[in-house]
N, CA, C and O atoms as a GROMACS GRO file, in nm:
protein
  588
    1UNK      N    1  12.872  -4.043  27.025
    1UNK     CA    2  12.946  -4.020  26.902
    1UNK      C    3  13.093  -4.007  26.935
    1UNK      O    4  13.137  -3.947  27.033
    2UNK      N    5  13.183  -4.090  26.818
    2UNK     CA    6  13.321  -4.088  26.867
    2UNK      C    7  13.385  -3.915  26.826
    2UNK      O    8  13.296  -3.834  26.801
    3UNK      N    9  13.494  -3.878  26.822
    3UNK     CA   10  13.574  -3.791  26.722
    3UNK      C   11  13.596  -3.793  26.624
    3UNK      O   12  13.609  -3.912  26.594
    4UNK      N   13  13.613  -3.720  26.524
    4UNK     CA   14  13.685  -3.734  26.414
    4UNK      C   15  13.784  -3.702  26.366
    4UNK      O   16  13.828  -3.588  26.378
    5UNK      N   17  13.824  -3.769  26.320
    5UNK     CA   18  14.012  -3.764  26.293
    5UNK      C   19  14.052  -3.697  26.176
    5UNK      O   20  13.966  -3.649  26.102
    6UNK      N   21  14.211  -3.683  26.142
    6UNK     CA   22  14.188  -3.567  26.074
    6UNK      C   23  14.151  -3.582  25.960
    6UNK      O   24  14.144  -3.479  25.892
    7UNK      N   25  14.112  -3.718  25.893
    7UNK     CA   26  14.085  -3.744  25.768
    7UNK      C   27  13.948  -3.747  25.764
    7UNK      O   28  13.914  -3.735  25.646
    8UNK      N   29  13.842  -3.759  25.847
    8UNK     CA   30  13.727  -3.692  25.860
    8UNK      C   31  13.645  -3.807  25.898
    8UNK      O   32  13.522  -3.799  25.888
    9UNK      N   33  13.711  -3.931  25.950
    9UNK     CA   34  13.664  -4.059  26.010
    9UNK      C   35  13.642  -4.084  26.152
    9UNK      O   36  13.725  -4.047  26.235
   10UNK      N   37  13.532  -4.146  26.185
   10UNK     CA   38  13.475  -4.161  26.316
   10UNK      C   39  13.553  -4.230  26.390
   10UNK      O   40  13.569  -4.351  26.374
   11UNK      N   41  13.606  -4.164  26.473
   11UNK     CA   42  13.679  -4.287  26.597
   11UNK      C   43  13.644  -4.367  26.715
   11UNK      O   44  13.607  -4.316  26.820
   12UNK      N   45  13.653  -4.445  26.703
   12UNK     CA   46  13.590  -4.564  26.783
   12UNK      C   47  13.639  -4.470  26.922
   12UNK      O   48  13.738  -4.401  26.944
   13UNK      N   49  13.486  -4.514  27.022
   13UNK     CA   50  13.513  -4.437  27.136
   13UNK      C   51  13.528  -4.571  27.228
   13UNK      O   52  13.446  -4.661  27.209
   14UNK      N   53  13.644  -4.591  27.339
   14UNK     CA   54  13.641  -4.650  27.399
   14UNK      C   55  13.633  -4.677  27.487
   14UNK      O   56  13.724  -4.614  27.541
   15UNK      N   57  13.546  -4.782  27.623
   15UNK     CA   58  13.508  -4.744  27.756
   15UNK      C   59  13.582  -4.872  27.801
   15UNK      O   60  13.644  -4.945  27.725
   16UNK      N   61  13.563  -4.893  27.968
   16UNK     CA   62  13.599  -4.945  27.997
   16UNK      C   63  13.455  -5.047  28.055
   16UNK      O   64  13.337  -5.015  28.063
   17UNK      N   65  13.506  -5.146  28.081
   17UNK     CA   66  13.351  -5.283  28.086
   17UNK      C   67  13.418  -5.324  28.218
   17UNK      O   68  13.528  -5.363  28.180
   18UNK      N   69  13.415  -5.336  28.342
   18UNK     CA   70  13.443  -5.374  28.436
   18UNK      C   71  13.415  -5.547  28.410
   18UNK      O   72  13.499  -5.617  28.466
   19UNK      N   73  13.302  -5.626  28.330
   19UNK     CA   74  13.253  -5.711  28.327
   19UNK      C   75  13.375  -5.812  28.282
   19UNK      O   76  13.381  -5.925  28.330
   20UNK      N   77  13.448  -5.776  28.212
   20UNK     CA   78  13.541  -5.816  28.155
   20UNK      C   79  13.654  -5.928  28.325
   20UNK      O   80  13.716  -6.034  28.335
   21UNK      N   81  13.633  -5.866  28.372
   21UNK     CA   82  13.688  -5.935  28.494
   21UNK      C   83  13.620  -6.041  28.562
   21UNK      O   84  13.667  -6.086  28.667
   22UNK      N   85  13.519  -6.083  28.513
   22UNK     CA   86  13.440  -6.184  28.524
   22UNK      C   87  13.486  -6.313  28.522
   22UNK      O   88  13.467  -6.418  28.583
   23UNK      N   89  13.567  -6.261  28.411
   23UNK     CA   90  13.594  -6.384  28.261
   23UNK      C   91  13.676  -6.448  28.329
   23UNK      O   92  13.733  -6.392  28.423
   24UNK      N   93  13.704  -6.599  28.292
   24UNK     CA   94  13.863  -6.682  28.331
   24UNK      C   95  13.967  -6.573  28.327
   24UNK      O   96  14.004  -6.509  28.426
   25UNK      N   97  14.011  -6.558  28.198
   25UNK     CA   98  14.092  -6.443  28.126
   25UNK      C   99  14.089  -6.360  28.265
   25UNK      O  100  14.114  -6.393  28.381
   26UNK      N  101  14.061  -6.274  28.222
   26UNK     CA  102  14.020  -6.155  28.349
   26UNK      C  103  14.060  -6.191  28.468
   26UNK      O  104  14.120  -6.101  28.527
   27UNK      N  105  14.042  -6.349  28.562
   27UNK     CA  106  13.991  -6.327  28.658
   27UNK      C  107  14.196  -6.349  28.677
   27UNK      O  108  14.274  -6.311  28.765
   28UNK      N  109  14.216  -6.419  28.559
   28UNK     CA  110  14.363  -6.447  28.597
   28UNK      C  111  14.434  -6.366  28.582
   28UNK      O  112  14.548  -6.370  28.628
   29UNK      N  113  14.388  -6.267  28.514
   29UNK     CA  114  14.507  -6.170  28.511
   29UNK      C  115  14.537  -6.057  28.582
   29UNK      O  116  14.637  -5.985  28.580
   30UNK      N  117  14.389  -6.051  28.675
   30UNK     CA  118  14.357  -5.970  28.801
   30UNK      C  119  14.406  -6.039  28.940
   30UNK      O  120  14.399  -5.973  29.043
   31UNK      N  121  14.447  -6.146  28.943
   31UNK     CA  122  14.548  -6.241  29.007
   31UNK      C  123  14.705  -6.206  28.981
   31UNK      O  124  14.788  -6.182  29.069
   32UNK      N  125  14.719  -6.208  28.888
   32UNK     CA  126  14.836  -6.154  28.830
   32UNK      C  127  14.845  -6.082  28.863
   32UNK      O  128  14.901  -6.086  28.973
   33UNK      N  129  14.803  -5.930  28.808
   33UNK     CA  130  14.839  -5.850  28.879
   33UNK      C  131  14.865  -5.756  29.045
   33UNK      O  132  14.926  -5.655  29.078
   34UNK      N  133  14.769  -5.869  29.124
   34UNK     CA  134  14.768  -5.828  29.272
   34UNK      C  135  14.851  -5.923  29.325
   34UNK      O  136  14.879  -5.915  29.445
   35UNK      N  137  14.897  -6.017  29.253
   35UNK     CA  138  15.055  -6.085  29.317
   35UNK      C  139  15.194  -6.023  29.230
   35UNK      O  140  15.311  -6.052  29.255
   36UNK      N  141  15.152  -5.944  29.136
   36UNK     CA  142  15.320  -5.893  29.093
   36UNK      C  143  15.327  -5.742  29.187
   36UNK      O  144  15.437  -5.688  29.200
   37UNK      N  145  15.210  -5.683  29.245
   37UNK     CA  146  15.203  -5.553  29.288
   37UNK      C  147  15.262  -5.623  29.464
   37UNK      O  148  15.322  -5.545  29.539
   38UNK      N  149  15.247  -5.716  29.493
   38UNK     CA  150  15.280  -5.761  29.632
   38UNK      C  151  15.450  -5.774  29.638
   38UNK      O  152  15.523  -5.744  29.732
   39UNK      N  153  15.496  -5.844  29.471
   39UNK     CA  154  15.633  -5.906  29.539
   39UNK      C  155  15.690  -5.764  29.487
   39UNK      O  156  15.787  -5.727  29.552
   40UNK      N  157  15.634  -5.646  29.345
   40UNK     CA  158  15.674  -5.544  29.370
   40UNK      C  159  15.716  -5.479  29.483
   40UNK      O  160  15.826  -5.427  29.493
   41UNK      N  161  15.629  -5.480  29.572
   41UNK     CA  162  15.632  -5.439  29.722
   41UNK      C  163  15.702  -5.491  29.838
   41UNK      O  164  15.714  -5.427  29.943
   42UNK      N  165  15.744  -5.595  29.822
   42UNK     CA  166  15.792  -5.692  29.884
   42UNK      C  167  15.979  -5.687  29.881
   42UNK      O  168  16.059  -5.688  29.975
   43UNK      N  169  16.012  -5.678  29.647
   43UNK     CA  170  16.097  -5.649  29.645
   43UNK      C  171  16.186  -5.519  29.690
   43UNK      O  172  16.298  -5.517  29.739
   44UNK      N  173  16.099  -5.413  29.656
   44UNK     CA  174  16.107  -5.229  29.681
   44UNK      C  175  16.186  -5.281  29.829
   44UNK      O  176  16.256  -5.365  29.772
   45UNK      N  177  16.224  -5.294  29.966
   45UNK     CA  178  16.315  -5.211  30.034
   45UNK      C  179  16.424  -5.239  30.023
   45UNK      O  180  16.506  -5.147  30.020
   46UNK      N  181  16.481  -5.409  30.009
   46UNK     CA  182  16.608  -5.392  29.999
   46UNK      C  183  16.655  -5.392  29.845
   46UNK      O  184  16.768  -5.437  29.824
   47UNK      N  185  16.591  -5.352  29.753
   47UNK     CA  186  16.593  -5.303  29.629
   47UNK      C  187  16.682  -5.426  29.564
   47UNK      O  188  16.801  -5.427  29.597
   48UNK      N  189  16.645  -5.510  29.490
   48UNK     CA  190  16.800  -5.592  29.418
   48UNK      C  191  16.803  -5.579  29.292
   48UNK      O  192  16.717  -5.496  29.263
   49UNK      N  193  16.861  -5.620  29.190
   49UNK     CA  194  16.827  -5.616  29.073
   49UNK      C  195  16.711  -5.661  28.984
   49UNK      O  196  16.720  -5.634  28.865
   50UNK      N  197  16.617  -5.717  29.023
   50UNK     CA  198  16.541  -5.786  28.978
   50UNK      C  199  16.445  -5.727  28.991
   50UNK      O  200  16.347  -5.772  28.932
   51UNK      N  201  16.427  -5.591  29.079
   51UNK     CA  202  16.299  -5.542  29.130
   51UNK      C  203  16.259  -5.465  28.983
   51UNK      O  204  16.137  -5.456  28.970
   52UNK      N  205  16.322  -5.419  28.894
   52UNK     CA  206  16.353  -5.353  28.722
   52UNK      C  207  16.284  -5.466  28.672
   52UNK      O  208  16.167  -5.439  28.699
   53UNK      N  209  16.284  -5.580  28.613
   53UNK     CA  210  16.193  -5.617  28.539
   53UNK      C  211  16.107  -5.681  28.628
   53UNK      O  212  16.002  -5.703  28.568
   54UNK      N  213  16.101  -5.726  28.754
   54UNK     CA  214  15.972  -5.744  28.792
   54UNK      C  215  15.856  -5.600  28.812
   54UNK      O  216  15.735  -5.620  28.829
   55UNK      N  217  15.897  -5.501  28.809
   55UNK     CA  218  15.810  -5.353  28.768
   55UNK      C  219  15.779  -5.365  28.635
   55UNK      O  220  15.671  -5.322  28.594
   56UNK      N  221  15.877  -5.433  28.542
   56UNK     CA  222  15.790  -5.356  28.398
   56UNK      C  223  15.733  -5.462  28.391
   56UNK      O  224  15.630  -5.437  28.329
   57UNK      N  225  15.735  -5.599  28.424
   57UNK     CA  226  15.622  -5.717  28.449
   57UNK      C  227  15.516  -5.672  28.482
   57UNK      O  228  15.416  -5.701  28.416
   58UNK      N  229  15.509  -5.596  28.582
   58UNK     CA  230  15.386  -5.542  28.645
   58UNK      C  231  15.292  -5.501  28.567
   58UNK      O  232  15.174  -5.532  28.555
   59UNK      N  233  15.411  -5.372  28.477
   59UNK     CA  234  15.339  -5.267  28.426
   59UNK      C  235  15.266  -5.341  28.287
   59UNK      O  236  15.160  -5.299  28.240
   60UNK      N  237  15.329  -5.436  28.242
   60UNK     CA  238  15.274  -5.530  28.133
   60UNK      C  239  15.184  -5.604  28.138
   60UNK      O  240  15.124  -5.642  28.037
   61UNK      N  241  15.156  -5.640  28.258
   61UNK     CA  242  15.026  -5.693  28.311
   61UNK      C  243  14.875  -5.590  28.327
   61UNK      O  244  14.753  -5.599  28.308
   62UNK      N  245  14.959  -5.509  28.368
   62UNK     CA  246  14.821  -5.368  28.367
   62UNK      C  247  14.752  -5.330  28.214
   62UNK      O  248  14.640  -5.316  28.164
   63UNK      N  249  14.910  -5.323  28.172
   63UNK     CA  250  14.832  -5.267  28.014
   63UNK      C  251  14.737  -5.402  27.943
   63UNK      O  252  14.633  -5.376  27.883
   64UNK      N  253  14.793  -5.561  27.961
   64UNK     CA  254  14.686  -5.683  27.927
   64UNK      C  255  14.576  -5.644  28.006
   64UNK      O  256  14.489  -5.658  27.921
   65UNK      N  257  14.518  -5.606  28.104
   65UNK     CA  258  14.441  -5.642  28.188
   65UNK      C  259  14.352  -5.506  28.136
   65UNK      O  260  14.230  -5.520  28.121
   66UNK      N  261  14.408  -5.390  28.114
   66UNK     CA  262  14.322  -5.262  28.069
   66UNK      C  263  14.290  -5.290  27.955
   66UNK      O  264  14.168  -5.282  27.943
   67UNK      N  265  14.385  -5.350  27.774
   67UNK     CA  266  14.347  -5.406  27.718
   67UNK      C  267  14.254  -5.525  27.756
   67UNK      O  268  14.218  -5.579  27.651
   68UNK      N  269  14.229  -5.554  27.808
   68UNK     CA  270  14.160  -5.682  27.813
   68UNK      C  271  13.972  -5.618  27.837
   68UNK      O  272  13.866  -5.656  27.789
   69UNK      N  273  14.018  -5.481  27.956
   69UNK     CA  274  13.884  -5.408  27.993
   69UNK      C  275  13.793  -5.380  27.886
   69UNK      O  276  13.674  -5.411  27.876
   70UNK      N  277  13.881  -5.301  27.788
   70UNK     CA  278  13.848  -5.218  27.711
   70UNK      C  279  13.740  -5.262  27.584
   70UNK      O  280  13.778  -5.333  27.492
   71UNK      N  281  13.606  -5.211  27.592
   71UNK     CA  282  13.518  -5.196  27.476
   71UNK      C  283  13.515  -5.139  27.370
   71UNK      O  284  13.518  -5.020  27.399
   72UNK      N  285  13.511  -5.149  27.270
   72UNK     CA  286  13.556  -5.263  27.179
   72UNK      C  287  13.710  -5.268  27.171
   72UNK      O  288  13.801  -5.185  27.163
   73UNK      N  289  13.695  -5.415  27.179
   73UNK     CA  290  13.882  -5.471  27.250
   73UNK      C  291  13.968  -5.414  27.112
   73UNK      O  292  13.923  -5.402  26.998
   74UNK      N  293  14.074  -5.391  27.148
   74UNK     CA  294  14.202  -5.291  27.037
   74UNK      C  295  14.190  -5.443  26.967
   74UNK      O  296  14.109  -5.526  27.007
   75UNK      N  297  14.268  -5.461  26.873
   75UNK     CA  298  14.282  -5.548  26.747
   75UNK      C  299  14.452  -5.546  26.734
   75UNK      O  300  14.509  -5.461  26.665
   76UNK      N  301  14.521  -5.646  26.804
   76UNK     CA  302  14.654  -5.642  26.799
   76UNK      C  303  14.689  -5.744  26.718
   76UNK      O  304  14.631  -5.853  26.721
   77UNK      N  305  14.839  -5.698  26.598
   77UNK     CA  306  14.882  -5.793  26.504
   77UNK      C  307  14.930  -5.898  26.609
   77UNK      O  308  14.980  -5.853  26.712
   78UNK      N  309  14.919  -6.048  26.591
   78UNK     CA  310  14.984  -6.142  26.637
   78UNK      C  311  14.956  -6.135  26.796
   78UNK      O  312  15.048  -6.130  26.878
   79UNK      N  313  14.801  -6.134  26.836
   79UNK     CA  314  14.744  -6.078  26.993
   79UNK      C  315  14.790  -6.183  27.068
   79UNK      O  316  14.829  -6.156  27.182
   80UNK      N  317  14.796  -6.374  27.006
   80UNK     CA  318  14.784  -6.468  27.080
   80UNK      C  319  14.928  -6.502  27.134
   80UNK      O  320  14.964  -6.561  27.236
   81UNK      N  321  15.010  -6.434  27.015
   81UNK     CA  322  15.172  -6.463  27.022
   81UNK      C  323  15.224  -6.393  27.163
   81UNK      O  324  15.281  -6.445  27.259
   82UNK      N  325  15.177  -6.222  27.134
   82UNK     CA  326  15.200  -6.153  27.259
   82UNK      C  327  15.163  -6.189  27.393
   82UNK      O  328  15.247  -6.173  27.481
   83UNK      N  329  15.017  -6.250  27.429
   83UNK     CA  330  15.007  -6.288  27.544
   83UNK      C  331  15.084  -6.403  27.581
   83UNK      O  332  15.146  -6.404  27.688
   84UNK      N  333  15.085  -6.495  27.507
   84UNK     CA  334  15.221  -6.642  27.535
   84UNK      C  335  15.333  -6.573  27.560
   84UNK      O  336  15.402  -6.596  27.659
   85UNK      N  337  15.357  -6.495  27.483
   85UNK     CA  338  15.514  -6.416  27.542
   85UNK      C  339  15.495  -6.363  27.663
   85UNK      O  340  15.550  -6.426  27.754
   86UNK      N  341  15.437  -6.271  27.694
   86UNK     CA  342  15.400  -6.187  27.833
   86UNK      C  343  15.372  -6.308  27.908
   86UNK      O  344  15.458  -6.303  27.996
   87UNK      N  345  15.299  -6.423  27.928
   87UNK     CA  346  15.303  -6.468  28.031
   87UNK      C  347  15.460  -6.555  28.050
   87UNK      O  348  15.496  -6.559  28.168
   88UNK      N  349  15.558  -6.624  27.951
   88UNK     CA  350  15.670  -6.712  27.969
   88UNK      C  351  15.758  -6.619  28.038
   88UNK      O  352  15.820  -6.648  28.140
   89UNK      N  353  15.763  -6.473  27.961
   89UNK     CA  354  15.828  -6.393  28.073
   89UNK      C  355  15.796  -6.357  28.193
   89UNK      O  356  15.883  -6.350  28.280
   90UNK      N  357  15.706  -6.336  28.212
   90UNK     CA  358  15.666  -6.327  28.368
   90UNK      C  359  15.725  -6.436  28.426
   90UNK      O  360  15.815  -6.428  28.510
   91UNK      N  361  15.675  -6.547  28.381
   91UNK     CA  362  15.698  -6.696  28.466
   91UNK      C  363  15.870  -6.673  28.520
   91UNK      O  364  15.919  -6.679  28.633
   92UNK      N  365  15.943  -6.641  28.365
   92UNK     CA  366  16.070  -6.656  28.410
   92UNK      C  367  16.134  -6.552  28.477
   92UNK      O  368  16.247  -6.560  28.526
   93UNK      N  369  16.050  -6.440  28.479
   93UNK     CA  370  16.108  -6.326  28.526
   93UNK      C  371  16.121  -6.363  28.691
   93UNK      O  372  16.217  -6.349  28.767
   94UNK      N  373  15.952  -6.430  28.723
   94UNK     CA  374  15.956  -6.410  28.855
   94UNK      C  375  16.059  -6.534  28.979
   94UNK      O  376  16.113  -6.525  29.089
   95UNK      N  377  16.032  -6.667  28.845
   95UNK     CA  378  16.110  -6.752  28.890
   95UNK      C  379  16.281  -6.751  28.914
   95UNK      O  380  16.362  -6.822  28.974
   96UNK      N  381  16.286  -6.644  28.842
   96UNK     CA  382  16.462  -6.603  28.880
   96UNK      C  383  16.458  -6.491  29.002
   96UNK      O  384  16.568  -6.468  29.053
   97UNK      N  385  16.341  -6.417  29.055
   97UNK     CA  386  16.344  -6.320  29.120
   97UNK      C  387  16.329  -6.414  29.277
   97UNK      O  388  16.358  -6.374  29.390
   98UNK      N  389  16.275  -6.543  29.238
   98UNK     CA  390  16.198  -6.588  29.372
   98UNK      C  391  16.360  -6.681  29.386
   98UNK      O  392  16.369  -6.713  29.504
   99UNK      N  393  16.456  -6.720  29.324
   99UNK     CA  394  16.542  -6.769  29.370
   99UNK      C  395  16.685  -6.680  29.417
   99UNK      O  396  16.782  -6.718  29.483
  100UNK      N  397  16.649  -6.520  29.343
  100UNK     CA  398  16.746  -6.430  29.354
  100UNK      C  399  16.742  -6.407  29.524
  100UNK      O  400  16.841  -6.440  29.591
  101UNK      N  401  16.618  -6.347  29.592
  101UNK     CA  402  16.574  -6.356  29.705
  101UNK      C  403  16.625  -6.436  29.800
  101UNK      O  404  16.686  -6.378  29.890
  102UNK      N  405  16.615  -6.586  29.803
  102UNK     CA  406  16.591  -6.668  29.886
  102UNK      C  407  16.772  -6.696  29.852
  102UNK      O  408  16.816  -6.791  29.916
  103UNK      N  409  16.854  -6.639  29.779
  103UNK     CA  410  17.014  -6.663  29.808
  103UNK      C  411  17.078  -6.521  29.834
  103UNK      O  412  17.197  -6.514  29.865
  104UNK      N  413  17.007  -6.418  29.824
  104UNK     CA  414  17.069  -6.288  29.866
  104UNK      C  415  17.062  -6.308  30.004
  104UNK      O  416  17.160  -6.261  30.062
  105UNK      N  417  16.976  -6.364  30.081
  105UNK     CA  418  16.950  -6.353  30.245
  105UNK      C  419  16.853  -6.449  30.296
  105UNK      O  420  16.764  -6.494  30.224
  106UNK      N  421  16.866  -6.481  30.411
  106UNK     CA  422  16.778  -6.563  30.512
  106UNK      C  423  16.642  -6.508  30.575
  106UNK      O  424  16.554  -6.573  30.630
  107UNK      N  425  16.646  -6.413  30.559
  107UNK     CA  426  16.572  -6.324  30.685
  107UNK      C  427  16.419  -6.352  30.618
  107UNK      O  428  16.408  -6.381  30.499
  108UNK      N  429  16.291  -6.338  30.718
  108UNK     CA  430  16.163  -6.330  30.692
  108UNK      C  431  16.140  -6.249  30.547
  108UNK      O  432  16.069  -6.299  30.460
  109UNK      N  433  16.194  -6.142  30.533
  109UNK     CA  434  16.155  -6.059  30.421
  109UNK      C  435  16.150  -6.181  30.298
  109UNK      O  436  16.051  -6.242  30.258
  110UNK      N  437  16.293  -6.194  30.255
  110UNK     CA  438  16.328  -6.308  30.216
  110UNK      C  439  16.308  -6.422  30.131
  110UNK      O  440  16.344  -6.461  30.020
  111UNK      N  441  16.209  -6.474  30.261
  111UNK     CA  442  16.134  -6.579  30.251
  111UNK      C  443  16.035  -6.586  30.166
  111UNK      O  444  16.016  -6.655  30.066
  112UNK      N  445  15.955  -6.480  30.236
  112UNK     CA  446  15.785  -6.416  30.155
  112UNK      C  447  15.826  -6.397  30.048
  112UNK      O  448  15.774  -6.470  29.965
  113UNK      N  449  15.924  -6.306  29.997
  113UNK     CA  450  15.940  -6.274  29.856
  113UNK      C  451  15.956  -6.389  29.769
  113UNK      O  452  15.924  -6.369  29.652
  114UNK      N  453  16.004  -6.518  29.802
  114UNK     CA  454  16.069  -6.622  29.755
  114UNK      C  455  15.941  -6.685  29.730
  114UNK      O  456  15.908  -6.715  29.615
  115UNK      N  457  15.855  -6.710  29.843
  115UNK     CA  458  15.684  -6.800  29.815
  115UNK      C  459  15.615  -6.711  29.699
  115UNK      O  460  15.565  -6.748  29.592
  116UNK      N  461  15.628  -6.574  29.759
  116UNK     CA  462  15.542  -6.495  29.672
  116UNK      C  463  15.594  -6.507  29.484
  116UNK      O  464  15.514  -6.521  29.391
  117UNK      N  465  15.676  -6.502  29.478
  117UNK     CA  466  15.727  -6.483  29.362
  117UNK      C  467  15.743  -6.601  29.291
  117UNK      O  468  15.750  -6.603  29.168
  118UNK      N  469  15.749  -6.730  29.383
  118UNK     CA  470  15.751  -6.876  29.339
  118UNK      C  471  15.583  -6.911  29.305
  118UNK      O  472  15.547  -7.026  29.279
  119UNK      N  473  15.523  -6.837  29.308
  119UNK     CA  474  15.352  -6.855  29.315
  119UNK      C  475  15.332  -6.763  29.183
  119UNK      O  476  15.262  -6.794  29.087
  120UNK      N  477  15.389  -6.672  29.194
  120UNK     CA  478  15.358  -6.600  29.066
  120UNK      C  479  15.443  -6.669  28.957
  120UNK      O  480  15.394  -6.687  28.846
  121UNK      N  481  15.512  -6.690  28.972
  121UNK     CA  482  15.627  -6.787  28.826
  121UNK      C  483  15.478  -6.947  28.775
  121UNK      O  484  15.431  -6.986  28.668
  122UNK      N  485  15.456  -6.992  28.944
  122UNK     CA  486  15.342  -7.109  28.864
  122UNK      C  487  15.205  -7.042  28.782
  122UNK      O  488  15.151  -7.095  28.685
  123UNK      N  489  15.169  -6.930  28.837
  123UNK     CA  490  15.036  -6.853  28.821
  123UNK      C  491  15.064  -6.810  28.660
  123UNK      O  492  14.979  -6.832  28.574
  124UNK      N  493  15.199  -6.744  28.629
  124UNK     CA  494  15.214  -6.735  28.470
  124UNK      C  495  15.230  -6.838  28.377
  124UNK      O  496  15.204  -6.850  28.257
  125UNK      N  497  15.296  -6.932  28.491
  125UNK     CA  498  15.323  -7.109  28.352
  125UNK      C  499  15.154  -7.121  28.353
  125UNK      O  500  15.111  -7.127  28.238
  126UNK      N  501  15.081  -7.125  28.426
  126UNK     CA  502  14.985  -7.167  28.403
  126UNK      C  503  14.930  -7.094  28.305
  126UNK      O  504  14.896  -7.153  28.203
  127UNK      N  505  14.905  -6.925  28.318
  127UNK     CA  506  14.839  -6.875  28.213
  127UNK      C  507  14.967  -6.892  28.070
  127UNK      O  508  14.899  -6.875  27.968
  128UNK      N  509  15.075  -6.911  28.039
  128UNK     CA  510  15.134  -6.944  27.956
  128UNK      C  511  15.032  -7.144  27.877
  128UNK      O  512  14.988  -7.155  27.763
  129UNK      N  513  15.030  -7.239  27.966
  129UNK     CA  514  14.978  -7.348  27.917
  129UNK      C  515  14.850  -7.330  27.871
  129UNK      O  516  14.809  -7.393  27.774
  130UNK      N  517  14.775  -7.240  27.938
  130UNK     CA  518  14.599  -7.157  27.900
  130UNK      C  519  14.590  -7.092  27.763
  130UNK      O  520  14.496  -7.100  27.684
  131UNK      N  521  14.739  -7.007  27.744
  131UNK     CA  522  14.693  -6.940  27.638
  131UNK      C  523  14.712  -7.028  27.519
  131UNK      O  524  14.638  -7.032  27.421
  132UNK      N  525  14.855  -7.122  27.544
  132UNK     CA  526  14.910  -7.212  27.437
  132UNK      C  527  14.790  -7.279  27.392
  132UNK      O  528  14.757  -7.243  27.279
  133UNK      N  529  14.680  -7.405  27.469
  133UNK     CA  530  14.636  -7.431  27.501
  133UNK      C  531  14.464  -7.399  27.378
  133UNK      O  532  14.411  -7.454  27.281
  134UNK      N  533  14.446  -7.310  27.443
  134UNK     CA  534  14.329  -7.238  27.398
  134UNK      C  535  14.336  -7.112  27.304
  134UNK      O  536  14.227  -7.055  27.300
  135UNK      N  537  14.431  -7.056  27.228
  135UNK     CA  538  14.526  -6.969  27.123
  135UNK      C  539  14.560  -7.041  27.000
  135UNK      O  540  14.516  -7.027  26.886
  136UNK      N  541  14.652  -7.123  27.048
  136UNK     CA  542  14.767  -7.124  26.964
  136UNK      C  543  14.760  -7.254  26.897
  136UNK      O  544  14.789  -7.283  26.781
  137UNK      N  545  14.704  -7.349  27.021
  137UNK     CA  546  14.635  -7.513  26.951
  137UNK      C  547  14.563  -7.526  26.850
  137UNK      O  548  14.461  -7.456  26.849
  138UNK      N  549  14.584  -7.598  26.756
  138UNK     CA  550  14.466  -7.622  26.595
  138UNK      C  551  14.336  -7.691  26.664
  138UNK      O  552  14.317  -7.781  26.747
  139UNK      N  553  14.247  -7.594  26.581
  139UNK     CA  554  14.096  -7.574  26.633
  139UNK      C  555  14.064  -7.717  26.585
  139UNK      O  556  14.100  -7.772  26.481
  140UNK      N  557  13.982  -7.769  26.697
  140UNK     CA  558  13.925  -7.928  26.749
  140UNK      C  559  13.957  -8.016  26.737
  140UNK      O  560  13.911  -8.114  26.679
  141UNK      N  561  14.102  -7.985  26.825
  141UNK     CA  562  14.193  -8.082  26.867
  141UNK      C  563  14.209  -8.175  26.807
  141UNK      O  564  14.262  -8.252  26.887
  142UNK      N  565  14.201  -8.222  26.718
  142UNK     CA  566  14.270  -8.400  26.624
  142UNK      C  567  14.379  -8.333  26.581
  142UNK      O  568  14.413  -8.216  26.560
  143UNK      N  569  14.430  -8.461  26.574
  143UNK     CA  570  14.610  -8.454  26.505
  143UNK      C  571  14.581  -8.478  26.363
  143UNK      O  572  14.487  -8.540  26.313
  144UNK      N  573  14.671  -8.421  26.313
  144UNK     CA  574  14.701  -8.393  26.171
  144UNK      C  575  14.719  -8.568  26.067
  144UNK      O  576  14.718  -8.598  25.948
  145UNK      N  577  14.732  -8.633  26.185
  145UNK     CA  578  14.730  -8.786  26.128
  145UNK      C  579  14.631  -8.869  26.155
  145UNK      O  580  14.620  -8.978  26.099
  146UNK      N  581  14.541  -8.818  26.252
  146UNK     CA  582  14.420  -8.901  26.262
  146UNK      C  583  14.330  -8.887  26.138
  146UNK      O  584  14.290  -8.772  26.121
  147UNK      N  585  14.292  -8.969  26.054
  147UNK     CA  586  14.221  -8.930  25.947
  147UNK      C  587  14.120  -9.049  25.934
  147UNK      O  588  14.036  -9.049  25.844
   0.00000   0.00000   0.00000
């Protein structure tokens, strides 16, 4: 049994479904997030500017991915719009982070951050073309002029 709220209505109780990571969805965004937690890590010592929105990237990925866990899934206005957004920013977030890197310095650190972060910029275009794709495309595919 959920709680009741103060108007005297049952509140949906919500768990978490590990199963959910199964999914395409899931499996990509559990990708996602163990390559933004790397170049997080990667960026963190010599700290540059970019390491600020590649963290709240992160943290935006966690909350999709916990939303994503969660039984029975939340009900967000405009859900398909938000994930296309969250992934174009990522893409671009990381693709400016992976070139910020690789012109601040030469050194090994550097480097990795530059692959790593150039992998995560393709890993979000991709889930950006996935969601467009399978979201946002008119359901069974014919064009509006094929008749």
């Amino acid at each position: 049994m959920g709680n009741l709220t103060a108007l005297g209505q049952q509140e949906a109780a919500f768990t978490f479904d590990l199963g959910g990571l199964r999914t395409p969805k899931g499996l990509l965004l559990g990708g996602e997030l163990v390559l933004c937690g790397a170049v997080v890590g990667l960026l963190a010592p010599p700290a540059p500017p970019t390491l600020a929105p590649a963290l709240l990237q992160t943290l935006g990925v966690a909350a999709a991915l916990g939303g994503r866990l969660l039984r029975p899934p939340p009900r967000l206005p405009h859900g398909a719009c938000l994930d296309l957004l969250r992934a174009l920013s990522g893409a671009a977030i990381f693709f400016v982070a992976a070139l910020v890197s690789l012109a601040s310095s030469r050194d090994a650190l550097a480097a990795t951050t530059f692959t790593f972060s150039l992998l995560l910029a393709f890993v979000f275009a991709f889930d950006a073309f996935v969601t467009c794709r399978a979201k946002m495309a008119p359901a069974g595919g014919q064009d509006a002029d094929s008749s």
